[in-house]
SEMAR-988793 format. One record per residue: residue in one letter; x, z, y negated of N, C-alpha, C in turn. Coordinates in pm, whole numbers. Layout:
N
[A, [X, Z, Y], [X, Z, Y], [X, Z, Y]];
...
END
This chain:
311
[X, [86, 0, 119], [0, 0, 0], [89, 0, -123]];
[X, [98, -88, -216], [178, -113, -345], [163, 35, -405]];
[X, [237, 42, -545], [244, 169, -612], [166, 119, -720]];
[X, [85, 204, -776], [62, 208, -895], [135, 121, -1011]];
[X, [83, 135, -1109], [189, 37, -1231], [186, 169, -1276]];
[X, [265, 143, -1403], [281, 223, -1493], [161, 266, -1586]];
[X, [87, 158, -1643], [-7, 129, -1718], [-141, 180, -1664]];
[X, [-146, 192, -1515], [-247, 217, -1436], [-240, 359, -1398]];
[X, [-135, 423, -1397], [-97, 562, -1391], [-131, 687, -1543]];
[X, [-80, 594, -1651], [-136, 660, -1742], [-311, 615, -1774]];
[X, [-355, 560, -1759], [-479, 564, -1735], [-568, 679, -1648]];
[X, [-490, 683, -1531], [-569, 775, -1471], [-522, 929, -1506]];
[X, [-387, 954, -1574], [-369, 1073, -1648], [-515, 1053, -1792]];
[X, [-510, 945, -1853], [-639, 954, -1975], [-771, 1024, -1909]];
[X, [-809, 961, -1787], [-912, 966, -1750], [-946, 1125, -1711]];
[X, [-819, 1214, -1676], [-842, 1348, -1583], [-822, 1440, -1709]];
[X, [-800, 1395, -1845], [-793, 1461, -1928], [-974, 1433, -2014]];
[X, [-973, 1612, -2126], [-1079, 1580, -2226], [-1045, 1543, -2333]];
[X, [-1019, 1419, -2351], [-978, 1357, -2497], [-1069, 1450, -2610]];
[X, [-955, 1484, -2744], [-987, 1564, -2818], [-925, 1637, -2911]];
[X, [-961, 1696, -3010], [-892, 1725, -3132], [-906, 1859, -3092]];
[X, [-754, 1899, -3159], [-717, 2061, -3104], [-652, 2132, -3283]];
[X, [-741, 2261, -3257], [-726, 2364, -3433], [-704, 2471, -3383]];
[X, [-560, 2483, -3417], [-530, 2583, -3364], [-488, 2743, -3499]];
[X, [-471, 2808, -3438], [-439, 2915, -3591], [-542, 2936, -3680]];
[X, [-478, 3024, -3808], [-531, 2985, -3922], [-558, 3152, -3967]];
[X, [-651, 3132, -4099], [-652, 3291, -4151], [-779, 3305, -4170]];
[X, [-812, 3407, -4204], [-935, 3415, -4238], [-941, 3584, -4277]];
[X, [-852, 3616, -4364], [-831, 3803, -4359], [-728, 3814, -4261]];
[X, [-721, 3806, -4184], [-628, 3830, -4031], [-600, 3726, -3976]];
[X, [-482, 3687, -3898], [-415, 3561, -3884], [-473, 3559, -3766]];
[X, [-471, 3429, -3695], [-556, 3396, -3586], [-437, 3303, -3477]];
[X, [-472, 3340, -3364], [-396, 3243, -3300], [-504, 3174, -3174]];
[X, [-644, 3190, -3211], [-683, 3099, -3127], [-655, 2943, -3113]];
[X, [-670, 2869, -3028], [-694, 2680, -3010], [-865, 2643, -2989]];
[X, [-903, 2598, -3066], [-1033, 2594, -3080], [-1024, 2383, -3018]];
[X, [-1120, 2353, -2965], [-1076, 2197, -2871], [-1234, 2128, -2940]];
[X, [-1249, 2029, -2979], [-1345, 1938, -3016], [-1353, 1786, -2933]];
[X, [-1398, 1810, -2820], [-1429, 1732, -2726], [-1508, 1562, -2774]];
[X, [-1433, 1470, -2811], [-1452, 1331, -2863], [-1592, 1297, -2796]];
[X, [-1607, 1306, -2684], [-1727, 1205, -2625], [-1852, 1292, -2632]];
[X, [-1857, 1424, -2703], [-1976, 1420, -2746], [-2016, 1566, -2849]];
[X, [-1849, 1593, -2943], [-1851, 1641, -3022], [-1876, 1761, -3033]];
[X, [-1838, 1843, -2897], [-1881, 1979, -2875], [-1753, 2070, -2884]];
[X, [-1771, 2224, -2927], [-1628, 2253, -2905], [-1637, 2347, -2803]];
[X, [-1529, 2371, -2750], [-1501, 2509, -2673], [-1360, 2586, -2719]];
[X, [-1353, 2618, -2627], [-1186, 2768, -2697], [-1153, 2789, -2600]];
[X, [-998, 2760, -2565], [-908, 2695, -2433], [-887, 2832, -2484]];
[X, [-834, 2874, -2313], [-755, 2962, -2281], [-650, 3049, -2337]];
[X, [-548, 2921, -2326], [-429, 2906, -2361], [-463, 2950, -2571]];
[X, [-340, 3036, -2595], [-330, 3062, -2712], [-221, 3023, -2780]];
[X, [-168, 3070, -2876], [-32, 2996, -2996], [76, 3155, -2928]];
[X, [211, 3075, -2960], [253, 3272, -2868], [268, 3322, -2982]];
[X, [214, 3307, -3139], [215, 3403, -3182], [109, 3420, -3278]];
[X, [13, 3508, -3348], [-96, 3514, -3478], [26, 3426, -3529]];
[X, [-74, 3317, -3613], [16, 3229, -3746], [-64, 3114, -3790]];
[X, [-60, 3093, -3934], [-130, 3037, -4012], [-26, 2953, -4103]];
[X, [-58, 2825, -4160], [12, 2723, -4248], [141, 2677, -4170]];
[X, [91, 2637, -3999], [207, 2608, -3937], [158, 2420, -3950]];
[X, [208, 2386, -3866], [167, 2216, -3874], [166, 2182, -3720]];
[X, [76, 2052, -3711], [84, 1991, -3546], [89, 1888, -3530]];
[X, [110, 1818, -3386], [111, 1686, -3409], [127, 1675, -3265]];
[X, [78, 1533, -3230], [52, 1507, -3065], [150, 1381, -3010]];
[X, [170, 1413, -2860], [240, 1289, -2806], [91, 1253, -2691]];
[X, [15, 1134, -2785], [-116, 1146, -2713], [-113, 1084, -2590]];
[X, [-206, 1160, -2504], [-188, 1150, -2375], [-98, 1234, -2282]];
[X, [-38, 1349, -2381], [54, 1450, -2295], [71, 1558, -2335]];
[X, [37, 1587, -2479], [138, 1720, -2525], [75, 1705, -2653]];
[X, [15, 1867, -2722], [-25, 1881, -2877], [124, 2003, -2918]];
[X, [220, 1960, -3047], [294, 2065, -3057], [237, 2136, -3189]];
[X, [260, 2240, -3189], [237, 2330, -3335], [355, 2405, -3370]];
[X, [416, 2372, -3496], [493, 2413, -3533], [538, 2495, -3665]];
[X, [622, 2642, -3677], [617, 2721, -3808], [499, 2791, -3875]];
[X, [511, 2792, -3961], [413, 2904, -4011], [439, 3074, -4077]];
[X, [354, 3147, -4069], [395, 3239, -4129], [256, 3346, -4049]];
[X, [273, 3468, -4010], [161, 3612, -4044], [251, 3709, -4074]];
[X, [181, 3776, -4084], [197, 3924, -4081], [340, 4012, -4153]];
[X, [421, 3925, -4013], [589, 3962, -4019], [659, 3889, -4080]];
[X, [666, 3793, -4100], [676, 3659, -4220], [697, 3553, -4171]];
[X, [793, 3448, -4162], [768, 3301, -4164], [835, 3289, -3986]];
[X, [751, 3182, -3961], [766, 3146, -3814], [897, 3012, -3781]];
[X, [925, 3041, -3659], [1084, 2928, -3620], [1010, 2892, -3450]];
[X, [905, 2906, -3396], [848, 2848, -3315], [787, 2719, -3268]];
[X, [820, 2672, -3157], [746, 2558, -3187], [618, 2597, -3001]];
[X, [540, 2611, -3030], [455, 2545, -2924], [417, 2436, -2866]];
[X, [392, 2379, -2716], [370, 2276, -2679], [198, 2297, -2571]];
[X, [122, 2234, -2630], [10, 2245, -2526], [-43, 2096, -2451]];
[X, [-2, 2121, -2311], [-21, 1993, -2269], [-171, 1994, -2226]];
[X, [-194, 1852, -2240], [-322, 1804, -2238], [-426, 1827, -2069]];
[X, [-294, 1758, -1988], [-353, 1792, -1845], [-362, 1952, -1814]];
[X, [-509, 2022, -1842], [-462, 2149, -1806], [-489, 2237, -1935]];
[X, [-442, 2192, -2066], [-457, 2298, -2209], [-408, 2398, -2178]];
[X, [-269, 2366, -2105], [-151, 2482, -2073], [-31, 2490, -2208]];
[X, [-34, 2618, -2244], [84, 2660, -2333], [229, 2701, -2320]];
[X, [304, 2624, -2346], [486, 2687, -2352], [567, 2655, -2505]];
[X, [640, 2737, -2443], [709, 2741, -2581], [821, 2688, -2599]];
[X, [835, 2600, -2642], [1001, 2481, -2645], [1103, 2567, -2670]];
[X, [1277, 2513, -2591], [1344, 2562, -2646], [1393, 2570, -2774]];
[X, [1376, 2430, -2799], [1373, 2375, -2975], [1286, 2523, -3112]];
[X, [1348, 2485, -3221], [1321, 2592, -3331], [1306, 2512, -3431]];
[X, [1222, 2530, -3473], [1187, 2517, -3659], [1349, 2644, -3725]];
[X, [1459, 2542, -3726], [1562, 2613, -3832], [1600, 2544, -3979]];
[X, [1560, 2636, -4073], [1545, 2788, -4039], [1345, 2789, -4050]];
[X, [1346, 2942, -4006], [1187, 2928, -3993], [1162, 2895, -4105]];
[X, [1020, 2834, -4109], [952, 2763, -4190], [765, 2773, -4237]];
[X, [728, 2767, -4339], [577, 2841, -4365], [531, 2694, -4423]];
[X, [432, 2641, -4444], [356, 2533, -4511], [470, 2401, -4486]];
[X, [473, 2398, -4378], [566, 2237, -4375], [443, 2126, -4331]];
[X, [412, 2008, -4265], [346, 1878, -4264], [386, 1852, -4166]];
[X, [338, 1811, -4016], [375, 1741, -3943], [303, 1611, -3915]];
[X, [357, 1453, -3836], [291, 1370, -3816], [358, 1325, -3673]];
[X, [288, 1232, -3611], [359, 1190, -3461], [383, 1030, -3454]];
[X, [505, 1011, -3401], [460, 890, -3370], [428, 889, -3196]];
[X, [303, 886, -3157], [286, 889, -3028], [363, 815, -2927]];
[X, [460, 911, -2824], [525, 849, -2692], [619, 824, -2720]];
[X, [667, 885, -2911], [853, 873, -2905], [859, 1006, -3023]];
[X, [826, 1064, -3105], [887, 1195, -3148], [721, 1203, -3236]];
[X, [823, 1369, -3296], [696, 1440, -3346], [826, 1464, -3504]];
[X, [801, 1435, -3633], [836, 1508, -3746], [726, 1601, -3812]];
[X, [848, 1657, -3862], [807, 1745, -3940], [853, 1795, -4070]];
[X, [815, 1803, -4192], [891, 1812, -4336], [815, 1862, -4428]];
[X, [957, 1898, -4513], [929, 2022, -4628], [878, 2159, -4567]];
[X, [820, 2209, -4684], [776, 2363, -4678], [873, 2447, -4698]];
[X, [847, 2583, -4710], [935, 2679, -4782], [989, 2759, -4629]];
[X, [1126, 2817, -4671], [1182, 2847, -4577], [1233, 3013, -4622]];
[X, [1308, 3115, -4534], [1335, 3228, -4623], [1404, 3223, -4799]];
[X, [1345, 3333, -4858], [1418, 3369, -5008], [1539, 3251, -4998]];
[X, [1529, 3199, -5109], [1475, 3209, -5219], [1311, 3132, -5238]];
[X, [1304, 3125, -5163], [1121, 3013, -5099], [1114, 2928, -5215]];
[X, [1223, 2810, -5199], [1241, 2694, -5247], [1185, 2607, -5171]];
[X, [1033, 2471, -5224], [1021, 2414, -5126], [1102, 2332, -5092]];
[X, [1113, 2260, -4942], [1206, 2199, -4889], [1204, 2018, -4888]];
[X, [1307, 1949, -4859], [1309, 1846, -4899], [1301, 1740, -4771]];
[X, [1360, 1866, -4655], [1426, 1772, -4553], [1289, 1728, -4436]];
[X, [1350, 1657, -4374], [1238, 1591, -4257], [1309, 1624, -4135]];
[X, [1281, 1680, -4009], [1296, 1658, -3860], [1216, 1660, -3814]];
[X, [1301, 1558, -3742], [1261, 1481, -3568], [1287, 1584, -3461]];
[X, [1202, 1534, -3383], [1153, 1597, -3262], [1143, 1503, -3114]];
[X, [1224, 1442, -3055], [1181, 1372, -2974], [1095, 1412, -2862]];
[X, [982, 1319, -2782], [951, 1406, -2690], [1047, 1391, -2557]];
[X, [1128, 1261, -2534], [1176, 1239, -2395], [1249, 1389, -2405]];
[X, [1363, 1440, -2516], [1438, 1565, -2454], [1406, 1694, -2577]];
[X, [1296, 1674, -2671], [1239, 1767, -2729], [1371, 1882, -2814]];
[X, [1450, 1806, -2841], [1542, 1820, -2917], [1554, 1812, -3035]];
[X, [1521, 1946, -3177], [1538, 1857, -3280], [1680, 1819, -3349]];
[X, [1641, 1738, -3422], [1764, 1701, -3571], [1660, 1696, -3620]];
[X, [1782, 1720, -3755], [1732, 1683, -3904], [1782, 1545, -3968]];
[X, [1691, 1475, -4024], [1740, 1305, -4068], [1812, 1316, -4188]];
[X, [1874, 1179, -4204], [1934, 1173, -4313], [1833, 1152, -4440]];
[X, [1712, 1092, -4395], [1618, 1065, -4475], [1566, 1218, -4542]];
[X, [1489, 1207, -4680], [1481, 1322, -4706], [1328, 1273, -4796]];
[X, [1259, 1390, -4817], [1151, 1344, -4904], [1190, 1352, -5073]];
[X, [1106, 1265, -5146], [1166, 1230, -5310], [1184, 1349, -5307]];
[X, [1097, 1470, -5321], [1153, 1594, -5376], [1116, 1707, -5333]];
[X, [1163, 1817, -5301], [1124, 1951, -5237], [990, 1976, -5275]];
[X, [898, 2020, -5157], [748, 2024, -5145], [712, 2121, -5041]];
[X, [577, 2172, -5051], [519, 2210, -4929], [369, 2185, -4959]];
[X, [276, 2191, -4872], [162, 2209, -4847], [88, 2068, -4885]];
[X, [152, 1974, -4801], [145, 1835, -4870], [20, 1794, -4728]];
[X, [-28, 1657, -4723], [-147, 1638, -4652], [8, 1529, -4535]];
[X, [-31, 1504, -4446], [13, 1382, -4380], [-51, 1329, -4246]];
[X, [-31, 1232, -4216], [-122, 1137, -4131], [31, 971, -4079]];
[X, [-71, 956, -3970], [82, 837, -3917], [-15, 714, -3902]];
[X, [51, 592, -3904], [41, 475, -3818], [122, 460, -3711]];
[X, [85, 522, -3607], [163, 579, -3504], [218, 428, -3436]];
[X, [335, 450, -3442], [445, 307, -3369], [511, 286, -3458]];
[X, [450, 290, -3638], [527, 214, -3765], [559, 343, -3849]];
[X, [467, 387, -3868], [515, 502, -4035], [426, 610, -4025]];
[X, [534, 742, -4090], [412, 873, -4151], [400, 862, -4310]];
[X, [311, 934, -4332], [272, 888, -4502], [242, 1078, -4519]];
[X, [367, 1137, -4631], [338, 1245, -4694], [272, 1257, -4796]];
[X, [154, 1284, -4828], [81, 1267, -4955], [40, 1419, -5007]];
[X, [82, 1409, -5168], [71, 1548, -5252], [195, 1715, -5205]];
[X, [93, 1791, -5222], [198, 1886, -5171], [235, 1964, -5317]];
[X, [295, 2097, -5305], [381, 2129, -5402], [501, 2166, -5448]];
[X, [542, 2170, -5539], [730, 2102, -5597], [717, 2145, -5699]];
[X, [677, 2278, -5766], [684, 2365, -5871], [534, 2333, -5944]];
[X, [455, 2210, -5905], [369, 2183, -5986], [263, 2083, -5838]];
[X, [172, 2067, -5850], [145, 1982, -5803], [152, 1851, -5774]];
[X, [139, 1765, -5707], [216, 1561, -5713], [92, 1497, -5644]];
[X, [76, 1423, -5706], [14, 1274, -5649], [117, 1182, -5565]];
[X, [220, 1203, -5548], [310, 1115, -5477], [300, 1098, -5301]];
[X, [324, 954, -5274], [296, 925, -5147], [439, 918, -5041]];
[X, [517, 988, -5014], [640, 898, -4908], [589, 874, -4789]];
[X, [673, 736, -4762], [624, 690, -4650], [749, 695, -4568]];
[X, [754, 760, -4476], [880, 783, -4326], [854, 644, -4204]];
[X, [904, 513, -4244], [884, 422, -4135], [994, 445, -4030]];
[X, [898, 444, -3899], [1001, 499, -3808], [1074, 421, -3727]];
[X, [1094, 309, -3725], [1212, 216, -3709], [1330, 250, -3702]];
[X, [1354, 264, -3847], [1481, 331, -3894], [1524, 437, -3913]];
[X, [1377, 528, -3937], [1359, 667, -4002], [1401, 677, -4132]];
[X, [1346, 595, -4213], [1403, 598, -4326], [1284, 615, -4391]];
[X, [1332, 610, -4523], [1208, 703, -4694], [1175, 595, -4757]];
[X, [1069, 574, -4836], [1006, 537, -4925], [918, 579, -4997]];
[X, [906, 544, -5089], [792, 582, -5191], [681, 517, -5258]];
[X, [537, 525, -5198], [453, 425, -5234], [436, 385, -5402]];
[X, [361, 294, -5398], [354, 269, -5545], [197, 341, -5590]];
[X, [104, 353, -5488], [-1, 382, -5455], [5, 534, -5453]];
[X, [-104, 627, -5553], [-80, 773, -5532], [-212, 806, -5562]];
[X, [-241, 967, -5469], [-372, 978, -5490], [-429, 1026, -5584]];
[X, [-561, 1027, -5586], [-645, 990, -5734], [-631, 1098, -5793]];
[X, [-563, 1218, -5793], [-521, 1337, -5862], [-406, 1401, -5755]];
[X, [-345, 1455, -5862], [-226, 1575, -5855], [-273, 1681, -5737]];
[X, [-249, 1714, -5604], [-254, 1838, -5524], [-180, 1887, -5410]];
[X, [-229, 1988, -5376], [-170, 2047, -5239], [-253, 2120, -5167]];
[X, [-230, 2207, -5109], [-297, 2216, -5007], [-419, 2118, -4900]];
[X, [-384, 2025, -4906], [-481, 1896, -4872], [-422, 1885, -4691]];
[X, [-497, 1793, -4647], [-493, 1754, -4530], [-479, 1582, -4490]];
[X, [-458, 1537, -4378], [-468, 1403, -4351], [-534, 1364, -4213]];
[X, [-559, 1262, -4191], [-594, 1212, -4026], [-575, 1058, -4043]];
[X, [-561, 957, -3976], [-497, 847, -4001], [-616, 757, -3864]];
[X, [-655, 639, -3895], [-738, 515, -3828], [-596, 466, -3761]];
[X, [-493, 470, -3684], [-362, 416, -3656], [-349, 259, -3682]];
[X, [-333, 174, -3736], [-320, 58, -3742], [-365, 23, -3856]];
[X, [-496, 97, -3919], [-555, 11, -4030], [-545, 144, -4157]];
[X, [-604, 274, -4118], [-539, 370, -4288], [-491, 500, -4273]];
[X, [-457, 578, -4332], [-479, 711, -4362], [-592, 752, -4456]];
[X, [-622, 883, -4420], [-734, 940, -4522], [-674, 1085, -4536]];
[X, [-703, 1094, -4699], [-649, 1210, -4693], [-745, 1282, -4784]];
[X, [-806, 1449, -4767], [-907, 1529, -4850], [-868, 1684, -4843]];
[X, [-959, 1718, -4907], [-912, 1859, -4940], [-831, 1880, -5064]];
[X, [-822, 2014, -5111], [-674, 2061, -5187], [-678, 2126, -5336]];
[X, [-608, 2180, -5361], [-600, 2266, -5495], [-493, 2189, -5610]];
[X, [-550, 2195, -5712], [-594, 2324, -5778], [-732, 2310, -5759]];
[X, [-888, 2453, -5780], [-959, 2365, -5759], [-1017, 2387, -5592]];
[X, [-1126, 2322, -5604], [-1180, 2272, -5374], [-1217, 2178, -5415]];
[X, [-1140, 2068, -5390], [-1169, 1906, -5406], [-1238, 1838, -5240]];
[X, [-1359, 1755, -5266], [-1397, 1692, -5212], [-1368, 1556, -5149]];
[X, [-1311, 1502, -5251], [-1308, 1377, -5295], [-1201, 1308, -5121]];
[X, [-1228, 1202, -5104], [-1101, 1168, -4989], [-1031, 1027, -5040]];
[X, [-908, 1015, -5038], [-897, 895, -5063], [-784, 809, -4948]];
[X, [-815, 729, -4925], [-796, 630, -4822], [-660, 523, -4851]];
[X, [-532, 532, -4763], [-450, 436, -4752], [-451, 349, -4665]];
[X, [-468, 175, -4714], [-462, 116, -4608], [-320, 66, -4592]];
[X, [-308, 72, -4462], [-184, 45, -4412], [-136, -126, -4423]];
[X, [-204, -203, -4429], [-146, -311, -4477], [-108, -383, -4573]];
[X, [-146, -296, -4724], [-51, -281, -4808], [-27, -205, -4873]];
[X, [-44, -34, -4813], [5, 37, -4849], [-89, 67, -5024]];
[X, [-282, 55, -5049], [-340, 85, -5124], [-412, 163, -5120]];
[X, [-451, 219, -5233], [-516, 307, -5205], [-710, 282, -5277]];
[X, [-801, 354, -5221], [-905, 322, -5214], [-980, 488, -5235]];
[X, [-1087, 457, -5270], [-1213, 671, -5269], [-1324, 595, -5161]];
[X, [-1298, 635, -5084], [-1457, 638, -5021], [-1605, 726, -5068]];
[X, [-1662, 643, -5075], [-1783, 735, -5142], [-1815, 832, -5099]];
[X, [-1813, 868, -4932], [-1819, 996, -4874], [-1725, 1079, -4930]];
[X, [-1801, 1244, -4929], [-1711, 1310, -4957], [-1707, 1462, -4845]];
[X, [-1626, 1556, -4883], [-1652, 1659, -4774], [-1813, 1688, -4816]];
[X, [-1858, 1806, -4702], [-1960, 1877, -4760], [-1968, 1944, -4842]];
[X, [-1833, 2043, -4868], [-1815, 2167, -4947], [-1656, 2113, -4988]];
[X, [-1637, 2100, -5104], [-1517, 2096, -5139], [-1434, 2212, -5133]];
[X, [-1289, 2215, -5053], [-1217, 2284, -5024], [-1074, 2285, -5041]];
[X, [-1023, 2423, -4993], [-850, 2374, -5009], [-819, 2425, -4888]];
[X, [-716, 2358, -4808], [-635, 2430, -4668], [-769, 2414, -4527]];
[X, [-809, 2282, -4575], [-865, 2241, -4423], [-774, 2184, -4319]];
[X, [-846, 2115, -4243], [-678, 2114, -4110], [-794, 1957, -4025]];
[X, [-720, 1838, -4048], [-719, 1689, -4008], [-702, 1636, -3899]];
[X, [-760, 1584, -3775], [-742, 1520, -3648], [-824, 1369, -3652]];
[X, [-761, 1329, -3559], [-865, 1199, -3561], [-875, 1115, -3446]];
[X, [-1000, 1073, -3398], [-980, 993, -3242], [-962, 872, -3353]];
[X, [-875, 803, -3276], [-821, 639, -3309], [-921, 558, -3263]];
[X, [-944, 454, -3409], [-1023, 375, -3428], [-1132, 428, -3401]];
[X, [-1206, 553, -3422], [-1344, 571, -3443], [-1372, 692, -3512]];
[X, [-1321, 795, -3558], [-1376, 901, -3690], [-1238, 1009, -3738]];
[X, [-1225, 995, -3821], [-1142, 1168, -3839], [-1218, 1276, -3842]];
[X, [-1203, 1420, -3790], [-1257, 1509, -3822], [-1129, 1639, -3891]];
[X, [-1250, 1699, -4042], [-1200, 1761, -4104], [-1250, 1917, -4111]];
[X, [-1186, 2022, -4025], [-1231, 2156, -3991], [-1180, 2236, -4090]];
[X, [-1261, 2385, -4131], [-1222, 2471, -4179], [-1205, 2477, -4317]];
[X, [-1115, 2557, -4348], [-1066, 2556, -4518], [-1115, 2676, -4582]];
[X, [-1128, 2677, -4703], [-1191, 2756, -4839], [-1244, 2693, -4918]];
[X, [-1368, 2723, -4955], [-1461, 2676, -5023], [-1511, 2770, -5138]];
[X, [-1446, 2911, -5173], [-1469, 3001, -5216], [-1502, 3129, -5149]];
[X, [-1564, 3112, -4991], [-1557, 3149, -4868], [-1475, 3077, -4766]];
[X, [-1478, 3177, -4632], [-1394, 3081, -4532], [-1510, 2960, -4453]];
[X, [-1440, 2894, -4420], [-1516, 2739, -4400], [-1474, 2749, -4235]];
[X, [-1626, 2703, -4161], [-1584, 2658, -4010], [-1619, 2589, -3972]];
[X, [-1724, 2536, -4104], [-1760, 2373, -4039], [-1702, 2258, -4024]];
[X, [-1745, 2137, -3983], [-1673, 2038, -3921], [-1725, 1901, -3979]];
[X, [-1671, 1814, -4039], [-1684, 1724, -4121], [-1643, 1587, -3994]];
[X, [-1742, 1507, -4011], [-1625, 1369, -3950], [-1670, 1255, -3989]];
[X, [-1560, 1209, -4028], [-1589, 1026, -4102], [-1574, 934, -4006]];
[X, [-1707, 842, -4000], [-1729, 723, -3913], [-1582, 619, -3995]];
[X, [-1476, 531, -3915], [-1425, 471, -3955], [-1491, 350, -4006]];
[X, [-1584, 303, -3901], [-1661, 188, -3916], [-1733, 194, -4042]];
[X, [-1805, 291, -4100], [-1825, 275, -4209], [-1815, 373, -4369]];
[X, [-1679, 433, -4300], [-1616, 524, -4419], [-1768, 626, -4456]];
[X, [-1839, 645, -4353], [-1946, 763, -4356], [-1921, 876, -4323]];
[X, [-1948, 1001, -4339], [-1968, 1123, -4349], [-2076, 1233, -4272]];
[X, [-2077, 1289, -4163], [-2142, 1332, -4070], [-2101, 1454, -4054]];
[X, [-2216, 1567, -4039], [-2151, 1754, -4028], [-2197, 1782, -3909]];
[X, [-2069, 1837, -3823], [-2127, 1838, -3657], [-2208, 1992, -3651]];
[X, [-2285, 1973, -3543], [-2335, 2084, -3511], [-2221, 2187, -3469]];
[X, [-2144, 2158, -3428], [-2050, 2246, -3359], [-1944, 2303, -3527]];
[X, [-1928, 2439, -3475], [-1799, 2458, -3555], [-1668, 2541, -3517]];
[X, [-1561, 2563, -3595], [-1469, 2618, -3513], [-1557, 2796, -3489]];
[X, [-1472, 2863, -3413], [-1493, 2988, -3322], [-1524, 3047, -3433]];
[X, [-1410, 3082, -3499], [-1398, 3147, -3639], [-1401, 3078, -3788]];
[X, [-1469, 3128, -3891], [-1421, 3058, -4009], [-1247, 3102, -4064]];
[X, [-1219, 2999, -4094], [-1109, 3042, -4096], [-1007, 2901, -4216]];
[X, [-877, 2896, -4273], [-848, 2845, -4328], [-706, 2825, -4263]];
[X, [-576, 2762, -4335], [-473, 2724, -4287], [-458, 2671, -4155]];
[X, [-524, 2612, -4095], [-533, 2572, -3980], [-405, 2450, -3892]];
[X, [-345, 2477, -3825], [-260, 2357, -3718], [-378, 2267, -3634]];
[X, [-338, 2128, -3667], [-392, 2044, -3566], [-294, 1911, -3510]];
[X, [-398, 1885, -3393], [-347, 1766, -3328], [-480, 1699, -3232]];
[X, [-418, 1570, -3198], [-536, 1492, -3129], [-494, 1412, -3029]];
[X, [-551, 1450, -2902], [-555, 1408, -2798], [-667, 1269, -2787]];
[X, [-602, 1131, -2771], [-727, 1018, -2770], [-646, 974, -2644]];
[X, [-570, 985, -2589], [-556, 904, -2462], [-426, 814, -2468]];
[X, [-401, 764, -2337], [-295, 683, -2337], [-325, 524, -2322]];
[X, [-275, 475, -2401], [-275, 328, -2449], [-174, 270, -2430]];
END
């Protein structure tokens, strides 16, 4: 009897998995280390097992889809986190990489390029809590990081980001003593920097991202302020666009996933209260839908990642 292909093997890993967006952390008064799971095929959530190994909030995540959600840095209690977690998909089993966020790190951005690394950049690191400039890579074959030569225009944290997973991550806003409208774009070819010409329709941070892979990013949320508003990069030339949808409740420090080619969903935040509802934009028609389901807890600063399968 022949072997399997390759192509036919990860398929049937897609198939034994629940494709799905994973929120993990976050605050809400007391730091949280649940994983709260939003099940794609019919928008329900549950609350895996498996936890973060530590309470922590304003860490970042990012997926090698079809295998592995990582969450990385952050900050509770005791102060800033150098952890990285790995939760694999077959299973929503938790370990903890040998790899470190050095030095630990609080409000950094992560994005993936699915089935070859995970970055991660900026955010503030111990005293003098200067935000940071630099970007690392994460590969998944040996989950090893470096730090690139590439660097972002200028020291930031709490910036939104989202990928065109195969080509580029796009850092948008963030803060650098003041707030920025500025976009860098990390194409991963080379791993090299750029800077769009395209910036979003106001100055912020604390914002979020989720990305359509091939065709945009969307990015909402953020302070100063609980901004609603989302505005949309398309990836083929790098413009920018407002979709008329907006959140329900304008917020700051919601937390971004997205099944490819069919909705982002936008959990959590502050709205003046803590936020646990669940926002998700139809790609097909840049619409706006509030799920019945919400996370466990209301809660803000949230880590995410998204499990859609292997392609």
């Amino acid at each position: 009897m022949p072997l399997l292909g390759t192509g036919a093997s990860q398929n049937i890993k897609s198939f034994l998995q629940v494709l799905g967006a994973y929120f993990a952390g976050g605050y809400n008064g007391s730091y949280n280390s649940n994983i709260d799971k939003i099940a794609f095929a019919a928008d329900t959530k549950s609350t895996i097992t498996a936890t973060l190994s530590a309470l922590a909030a304003d860490g970042a995540g990012g997926a090698n889809s079809g295998v592995a959600a990582y969450f990385v840095g952050g900050d509770n209690a005791g102060g800033l986190l150098s952890a990285i977690d790995k939760v694999m998909f077959a299973g929503d089993a938790r370990s903890t990489i040998s790899a470190t966020m050095s030095p630990a790190t609080t409000l950094p951005f992560g994005a993936a390029n699915s089935g070859t690394a995970m970055y991660f950049a900026g955010g503030y690191t111990n005293p003098p809590f200067v935000p940071q400039n630099t970007i690392d890579k994460l590969p998944f074959s040996t989950e090893t990081r470096a730090r690139l030569a590439a660097t972002l225009t200028d020291g930031r944290s709490a910036a939104g980001s989202a990928a065109n997973s195969g080509t580029a991550a796009y850092f948008a806003g963030g803060y650098d003593g003041g707030q920025t409208s500025r976009i860098d774009k990390l194409t991963f070819s080379a791993d090299t920097k750029s800077t769009l010409g395209a910036t979003l329709t106001s100055a912020l941070y604390n914002l979020t991202g989720a990305a359509n892979s091939g065709t945009a990013a969307y990015f909402t949320g953020g302070s100063p302020g609980n901004v609603s508003t989302i505005d949309k990069i398309a990836f083929s030339a790098d413009t920018k666009s407002t979709p008329a949808a907006t959140l329900t409740t304008g917020r700051h420090q919601p937390a971004g996933a997205a099944n490819t080619g069919t909705a982002a969903y936008f959990a959590g935040g502050n709205d003046g209260g803590f936020v646990s509802g669940i926002d998700k934009i139809a790609f097909s028609a840049d619409s706006k839908t509030t799920l019945s389901a919400t996370l466990t807890s209301a809660r803000q600063a949230v880590a995410s990642a998204a499990n859609c399968g292997v392609f």
